[in-house]
C-alpha positions as CSV (number, residue, x, y, z in Angstrom):
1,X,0.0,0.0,0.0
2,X,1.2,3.6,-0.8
3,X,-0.7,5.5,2.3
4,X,1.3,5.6,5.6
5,X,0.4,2.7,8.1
6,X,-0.4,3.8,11.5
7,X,0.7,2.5,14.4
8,X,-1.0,2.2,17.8
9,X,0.7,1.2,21.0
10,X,-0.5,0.9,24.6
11,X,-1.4,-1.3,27.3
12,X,-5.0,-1.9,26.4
13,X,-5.8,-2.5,30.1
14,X,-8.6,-3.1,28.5
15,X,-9.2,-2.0,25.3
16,X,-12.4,0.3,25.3
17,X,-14.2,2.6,22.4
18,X,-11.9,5.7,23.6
19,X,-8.8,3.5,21.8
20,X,-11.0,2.5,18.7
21,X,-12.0,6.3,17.5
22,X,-8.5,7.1,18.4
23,X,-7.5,4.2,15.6
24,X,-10.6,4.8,13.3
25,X,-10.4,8.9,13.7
26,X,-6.9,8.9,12.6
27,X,-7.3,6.6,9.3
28,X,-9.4,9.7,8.5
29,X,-7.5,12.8,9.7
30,X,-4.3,11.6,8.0
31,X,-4.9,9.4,5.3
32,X,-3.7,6.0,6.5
33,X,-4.0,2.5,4.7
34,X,-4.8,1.1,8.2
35,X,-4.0,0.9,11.5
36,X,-1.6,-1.5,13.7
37,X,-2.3,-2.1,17.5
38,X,0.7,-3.2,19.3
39,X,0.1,-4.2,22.9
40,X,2.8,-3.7,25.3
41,X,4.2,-6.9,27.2
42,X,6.4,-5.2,29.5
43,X,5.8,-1.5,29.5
44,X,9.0,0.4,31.3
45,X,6.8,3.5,32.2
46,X,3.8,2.4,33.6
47,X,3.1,0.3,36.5
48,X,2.3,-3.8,35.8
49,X,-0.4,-4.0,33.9
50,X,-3.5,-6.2,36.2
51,X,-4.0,-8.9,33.4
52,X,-1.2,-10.8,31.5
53,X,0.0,-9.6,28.2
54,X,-2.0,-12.5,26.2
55,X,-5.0,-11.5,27.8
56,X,-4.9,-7.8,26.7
57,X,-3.5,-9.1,23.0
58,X,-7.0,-11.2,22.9
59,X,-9.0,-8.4,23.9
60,X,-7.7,-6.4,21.4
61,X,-8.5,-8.7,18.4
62,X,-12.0,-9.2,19.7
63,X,-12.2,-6.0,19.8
64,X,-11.0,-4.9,16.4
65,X,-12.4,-8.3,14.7
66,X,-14.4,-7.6,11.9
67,X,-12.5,-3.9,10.6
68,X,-10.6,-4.9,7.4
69,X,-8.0,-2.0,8.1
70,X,-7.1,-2.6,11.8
71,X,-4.4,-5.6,12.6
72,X,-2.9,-6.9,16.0
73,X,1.2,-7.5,16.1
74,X,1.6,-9.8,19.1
75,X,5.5,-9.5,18.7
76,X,5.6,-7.4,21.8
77,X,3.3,-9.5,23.8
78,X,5.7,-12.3,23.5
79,X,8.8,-10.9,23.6
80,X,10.3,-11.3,27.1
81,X,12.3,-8.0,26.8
82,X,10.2,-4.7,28.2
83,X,8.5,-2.8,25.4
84,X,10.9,-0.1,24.2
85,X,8.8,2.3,21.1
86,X,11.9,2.7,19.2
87,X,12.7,-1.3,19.6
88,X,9.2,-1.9,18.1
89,X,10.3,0.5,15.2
90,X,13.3,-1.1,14.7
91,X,11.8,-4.3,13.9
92,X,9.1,-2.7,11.8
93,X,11.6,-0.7,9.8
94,X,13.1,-4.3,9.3
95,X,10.2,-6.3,8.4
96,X,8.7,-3.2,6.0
97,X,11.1,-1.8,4.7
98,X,12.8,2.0,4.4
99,X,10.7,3.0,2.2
100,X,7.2,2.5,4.4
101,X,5.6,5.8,5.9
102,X,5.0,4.6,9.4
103,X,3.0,6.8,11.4
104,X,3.1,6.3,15.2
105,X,-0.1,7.6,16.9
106,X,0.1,8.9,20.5
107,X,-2.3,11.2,22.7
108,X,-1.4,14.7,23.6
109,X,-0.6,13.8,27.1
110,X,1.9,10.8,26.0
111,X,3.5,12.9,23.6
112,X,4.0,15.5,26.4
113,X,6.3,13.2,28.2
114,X,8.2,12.2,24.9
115,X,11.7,12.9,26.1
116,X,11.7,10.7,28.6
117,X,11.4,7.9,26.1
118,X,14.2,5.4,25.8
119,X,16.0,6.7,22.5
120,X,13.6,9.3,22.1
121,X,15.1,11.5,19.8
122,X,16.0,8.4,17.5
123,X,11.6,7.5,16.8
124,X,12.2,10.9,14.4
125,X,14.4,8.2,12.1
126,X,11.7,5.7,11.9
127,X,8.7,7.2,11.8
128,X,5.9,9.7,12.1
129,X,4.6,10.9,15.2
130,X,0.3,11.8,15.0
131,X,-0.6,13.3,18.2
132,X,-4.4,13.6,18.5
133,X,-5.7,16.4,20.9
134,X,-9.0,17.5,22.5
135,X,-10.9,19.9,19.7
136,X,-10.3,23.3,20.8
137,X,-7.4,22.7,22.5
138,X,-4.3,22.0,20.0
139,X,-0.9,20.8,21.5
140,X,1.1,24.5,21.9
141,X,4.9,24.0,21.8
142,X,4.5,26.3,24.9
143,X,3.1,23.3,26.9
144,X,6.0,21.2,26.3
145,X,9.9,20.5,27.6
146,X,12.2,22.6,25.9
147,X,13.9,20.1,23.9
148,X,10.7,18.7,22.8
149,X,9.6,22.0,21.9
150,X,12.3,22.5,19.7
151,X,11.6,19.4,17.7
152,X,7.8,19.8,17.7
153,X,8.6,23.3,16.0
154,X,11.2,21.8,13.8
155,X,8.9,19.2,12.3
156,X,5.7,20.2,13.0
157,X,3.3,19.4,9.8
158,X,0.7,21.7,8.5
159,X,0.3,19.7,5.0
160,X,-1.1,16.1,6.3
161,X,-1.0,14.8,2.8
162,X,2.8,15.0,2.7
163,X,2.9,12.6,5.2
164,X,3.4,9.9,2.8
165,X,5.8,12.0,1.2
166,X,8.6,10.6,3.4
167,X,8.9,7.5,5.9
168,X,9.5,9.5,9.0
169,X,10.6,13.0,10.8
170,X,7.5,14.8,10.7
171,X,5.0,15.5,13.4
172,X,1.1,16.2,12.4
173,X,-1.9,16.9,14.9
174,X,-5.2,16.2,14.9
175,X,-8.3,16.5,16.5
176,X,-10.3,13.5,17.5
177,X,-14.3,13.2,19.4
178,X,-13.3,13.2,23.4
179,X,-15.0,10.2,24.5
180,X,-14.7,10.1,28.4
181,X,-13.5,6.7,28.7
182,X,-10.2,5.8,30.7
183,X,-9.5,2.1,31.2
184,X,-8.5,2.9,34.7
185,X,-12.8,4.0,35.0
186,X,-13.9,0.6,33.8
187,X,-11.2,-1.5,36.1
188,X,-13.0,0.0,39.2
189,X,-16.3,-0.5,37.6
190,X,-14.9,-4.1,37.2
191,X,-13.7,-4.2,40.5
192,X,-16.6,-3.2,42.5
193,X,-19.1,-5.1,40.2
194,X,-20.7,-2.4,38.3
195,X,-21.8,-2.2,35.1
196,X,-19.1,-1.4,32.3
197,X,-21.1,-1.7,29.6
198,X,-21.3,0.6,26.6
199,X,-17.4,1.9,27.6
200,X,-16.3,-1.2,25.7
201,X,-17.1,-3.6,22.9
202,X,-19.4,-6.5,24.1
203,X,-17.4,-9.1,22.7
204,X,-14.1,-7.4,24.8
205,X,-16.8,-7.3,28.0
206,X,-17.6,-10.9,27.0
207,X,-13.8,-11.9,27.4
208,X,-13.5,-9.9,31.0
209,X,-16.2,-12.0,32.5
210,X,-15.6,-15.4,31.0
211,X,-12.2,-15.1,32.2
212,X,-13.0,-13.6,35.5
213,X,-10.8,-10.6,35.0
214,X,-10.6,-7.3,36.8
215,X,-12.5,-8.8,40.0
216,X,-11.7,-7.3,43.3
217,X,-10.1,-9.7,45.5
């Protein structure tokens, strides 16, 4: 395919609808021949995740089942290494080739804490960076650490067609529908036996309570 792939990473503890218009919204705002999920095994900046790695890769593919433009990579699932971006990009530059636009998309909050990314600076090489954003409120270099300031200025995109252009170094925005969903919402909904429904796809809720997940001990 000639238009960029995207690629979504993230815990998925679980997945819910807020991560699916994120995927779906973007295929729209930037032209993209699909997305990739990528569920993190390991993650180094965030705290254990409460299910195992192979329970939040099979959420994800019920979730997405049945979308012709959204795949799964399990590769960091089953890696026993933790789940470095710029790893993941590596292997995808590999398995792709240079030529690829890649297109990793992030939330305006993630992006925020960029530099403190293993090998930050070194994602510019291998990809795109799509940060979506609340409408109205559009991520300001202001609002960031100086030395990611000076890249978002240096590589910020105004032309989102030109992302395909190239196979990396560029930073777009975009705007996406807030959906007030946080996996961290549904857990304790989990947890104390509430209802979760209609923050996540059935067939994911289906999955949580054949497999007894999120229960408070």
């Amino acid at each position: 395919m000639s238009e960029p792939l995207g690629l979504f990473g993230g815990t998925f503890d679980p997945v819910h609808f807020g991560h699916l218009r994120l995927a779906e919204e973007s295929i729209a705002h930037l032209g993209l021949g699909g997305v990739r999920w990528i569920p993190a095994g390991r993650p180094p900046h965030r705290g254990v995740p409460e299910v195992t790695g192979e329970q939040r890769l099979a959420m994800v593919s019920a979730a997405i089942a049945g979308n012709t433009r959204f795949s799964v990579d399990a590769s960091e699932v089953m890696a026993a290494a933790p789940s470095y971006t710029v790893h993941t990009l590596e292997r995808l530059r590999h398995e792709l080739g240079a030529d690829r636009a890649l297109v990793l998309l992030v939330g305006a909050d993630a992006f925020a804490g960029l530099a403190s990314w293993h090998r930050w600076r070194d994602i510019f090489s291998l990809a795109h960076l799509a940060v979506s954003h609340r409408p109205g409120f559009p991520v300001e270099s202001a609002s960031l650490p100086a030395a990611l300031a000076e890249e978002f200025e240096a590589r910020r995109l105004s032309d989102i067609d030109s992302l395909k252009a190239s196979p990396g170094g560029a930073i777009a925005t975009f705007a996406m529908t807030q959906l007030a969903i946080s996996a961290t919402q549904i857990r304790k909904l989990l947890a104390n036996q509430l209802s979760a429904r209609y923050l996540l796809p059935d067939a994911v809720l289906d999955y949580i309570q054949t497999h007894s997940l999120y229960r408070n001990a």
